[in-house]
N, C-alpha and C positions, 0 to 999 in steps of 0.2 A: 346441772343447771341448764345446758343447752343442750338437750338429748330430741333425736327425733325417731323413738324406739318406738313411739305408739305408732307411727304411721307402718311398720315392718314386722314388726315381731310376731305379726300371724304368718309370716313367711315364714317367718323358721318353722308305832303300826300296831293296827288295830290284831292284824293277826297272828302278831305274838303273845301269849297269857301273860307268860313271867313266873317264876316259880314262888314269889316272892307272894304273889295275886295268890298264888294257887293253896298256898301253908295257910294264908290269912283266910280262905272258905274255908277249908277243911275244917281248922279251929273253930269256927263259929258255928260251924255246923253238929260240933263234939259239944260244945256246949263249953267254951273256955273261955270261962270268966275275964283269965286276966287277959285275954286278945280284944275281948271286947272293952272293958275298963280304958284299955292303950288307946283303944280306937273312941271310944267318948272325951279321952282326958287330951287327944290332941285335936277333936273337931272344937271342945270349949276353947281351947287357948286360941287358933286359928279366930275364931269364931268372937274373942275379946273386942269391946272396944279402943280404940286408941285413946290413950290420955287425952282429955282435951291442952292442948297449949293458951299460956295464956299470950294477952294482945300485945305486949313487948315483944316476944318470940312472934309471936304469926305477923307482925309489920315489918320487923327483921326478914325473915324467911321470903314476905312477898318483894319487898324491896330486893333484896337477893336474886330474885327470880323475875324481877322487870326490868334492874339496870342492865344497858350492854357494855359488855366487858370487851376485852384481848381479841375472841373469836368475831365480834361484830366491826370492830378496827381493822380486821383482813378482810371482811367484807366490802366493806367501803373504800377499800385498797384498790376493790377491781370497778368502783366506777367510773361509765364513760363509755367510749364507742369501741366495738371491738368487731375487727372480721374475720374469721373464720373458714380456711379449705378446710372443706367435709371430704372424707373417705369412706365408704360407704361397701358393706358385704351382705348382701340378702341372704345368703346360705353360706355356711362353711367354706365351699367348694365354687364358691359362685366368683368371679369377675369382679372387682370394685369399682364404683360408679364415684364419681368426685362432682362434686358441687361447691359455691359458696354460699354464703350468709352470713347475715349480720344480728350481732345483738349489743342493744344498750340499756346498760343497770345504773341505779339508781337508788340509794335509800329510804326507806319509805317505814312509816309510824317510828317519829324520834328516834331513825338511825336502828330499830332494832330485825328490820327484814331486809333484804333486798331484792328488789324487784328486776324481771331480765325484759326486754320485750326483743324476740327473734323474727328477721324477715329473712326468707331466702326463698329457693323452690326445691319441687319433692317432681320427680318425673315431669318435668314440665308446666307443673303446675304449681301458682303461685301459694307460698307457706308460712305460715307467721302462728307463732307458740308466745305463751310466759312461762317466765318461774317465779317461785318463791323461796326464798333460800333461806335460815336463817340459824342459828344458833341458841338447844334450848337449854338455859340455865341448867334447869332442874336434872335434864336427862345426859348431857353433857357429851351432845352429841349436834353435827349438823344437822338440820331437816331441808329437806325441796321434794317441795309438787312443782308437777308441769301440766299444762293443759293445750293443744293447738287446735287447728281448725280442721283436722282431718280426723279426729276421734270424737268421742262425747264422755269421756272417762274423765280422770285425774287423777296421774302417778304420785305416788309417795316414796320418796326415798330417803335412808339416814346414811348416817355415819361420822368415824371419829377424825378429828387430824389428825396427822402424822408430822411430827416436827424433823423427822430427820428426812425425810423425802422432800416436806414442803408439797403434802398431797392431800386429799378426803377421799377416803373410798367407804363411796354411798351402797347402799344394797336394797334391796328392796322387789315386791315382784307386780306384774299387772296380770290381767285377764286377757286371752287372745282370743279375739271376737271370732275367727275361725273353730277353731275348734273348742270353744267356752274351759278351755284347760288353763292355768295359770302358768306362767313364762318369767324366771326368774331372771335378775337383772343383776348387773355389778358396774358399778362407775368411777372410775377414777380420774379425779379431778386435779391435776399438778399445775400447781403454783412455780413454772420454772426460772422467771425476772418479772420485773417490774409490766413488761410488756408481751409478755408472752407466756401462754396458758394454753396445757394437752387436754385434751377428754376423751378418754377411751369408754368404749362401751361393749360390756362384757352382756351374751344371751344365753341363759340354759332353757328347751324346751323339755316337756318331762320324756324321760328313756333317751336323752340324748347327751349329749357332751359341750360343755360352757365352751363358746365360740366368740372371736371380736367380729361385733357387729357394725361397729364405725368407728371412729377418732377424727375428733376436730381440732385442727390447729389454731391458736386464735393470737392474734397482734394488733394489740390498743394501738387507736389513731389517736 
């Protein structure tokens, strides 16, 4: 929810056949009826339509999928002002830089998103992000994008609760404008009182090894 990985994280298989690939040419190539039969009789079923449902079931199902439940009530747990010591590692090896910042959430479209607004600074330069955080029925998973002033992207991340930690660990990856490679992310979000809330921020760059990139401390005013 309060990640400032865009502004950093440019700091930081096709070529196995399968022998599985390789029995199924062979076959079609011998002229084996029943390889090919298997191979038609599972692209039709694939390939089926789905029953239509009728409109009792699909206003059920959508109702289902627009009420906010359990996970949108912890949401709204965490509105209000909240400030934040940032700890900060550009590289594995690197020195930690500490900052603060502030972020204040808010519910927004009847209670089912929450919205973050972040102000702090980034190298001395003034920084201000959103999120979007929200819990989807269907997929039964948190979701947050983040967008701030120092990218032109917008991250996506999920993940599930964890009720015996009292944590979300989102996963998700972006694009590093330096190298156009993509940079995987890992976040976990601990719910540890009423007033106080971890964010650690996990970086893998590709050929390299998952390293904490930051953790922000945060204590509701």
């Amino acid at each position: 929810m309060k990640r400032l990985t865009v502004t950093f994280c440019s700091l930081l298989a096709l070529a196995i056949a399968g022998c599985n690939d390789a029995a199924t040419t062979d076959s079609a190539a011998k002229g084996d009826s029943t390889a090919v039969a298997k191979t038609d009789t599972t692209a039709s079923t694939a390939d089926a339509p789905t029953p239509p449902m009728d409109s009792a079931a699909m206003m059920k199902a959508w109702n289902e999928y627009m009420t906010p439940g359990e996970p949108h009530k912890l949401l709204a747990a965490q509105n209000g002002k909240w400030e934040g010591k940032i700890t900060m590692w550009m590289t594995p090896d690197a020195p930690p830089t500490e900052s603060k910042g502030t972020v204040v959430n808010r519910m927004i479209l009847g209670g089912r998103y929450q919205e973050g607004k972040f102000t702090g600074t980034f190298n001395n330069m003034p920084f201000e992000g959103e999120s979007i955080v929200g819990y989807d029925n269907a997929k039964k998973v948190f979701i947050s994008t983040w967008i701030d002033n120092m990218g032109t992207g917008i991250m996506t991340v999920e993940g599930p609760w964890d009720p015996v930690t009292k944590s979300i660990t989102f996963t998700g990856e972006m694009l590093d404008p330096m190298t156009g490679k993509k940079c995987k992310l890992r976040e976990i979000m601990t719910f540890i009182d009423d007033k106080t809330q971890k964010m650690e921020m996990y970086n893998t760059m590709p050929g390299t090894k998952e390293y904490k990139s930051m953790e922000i401390l945060y204590t509701k005013k």
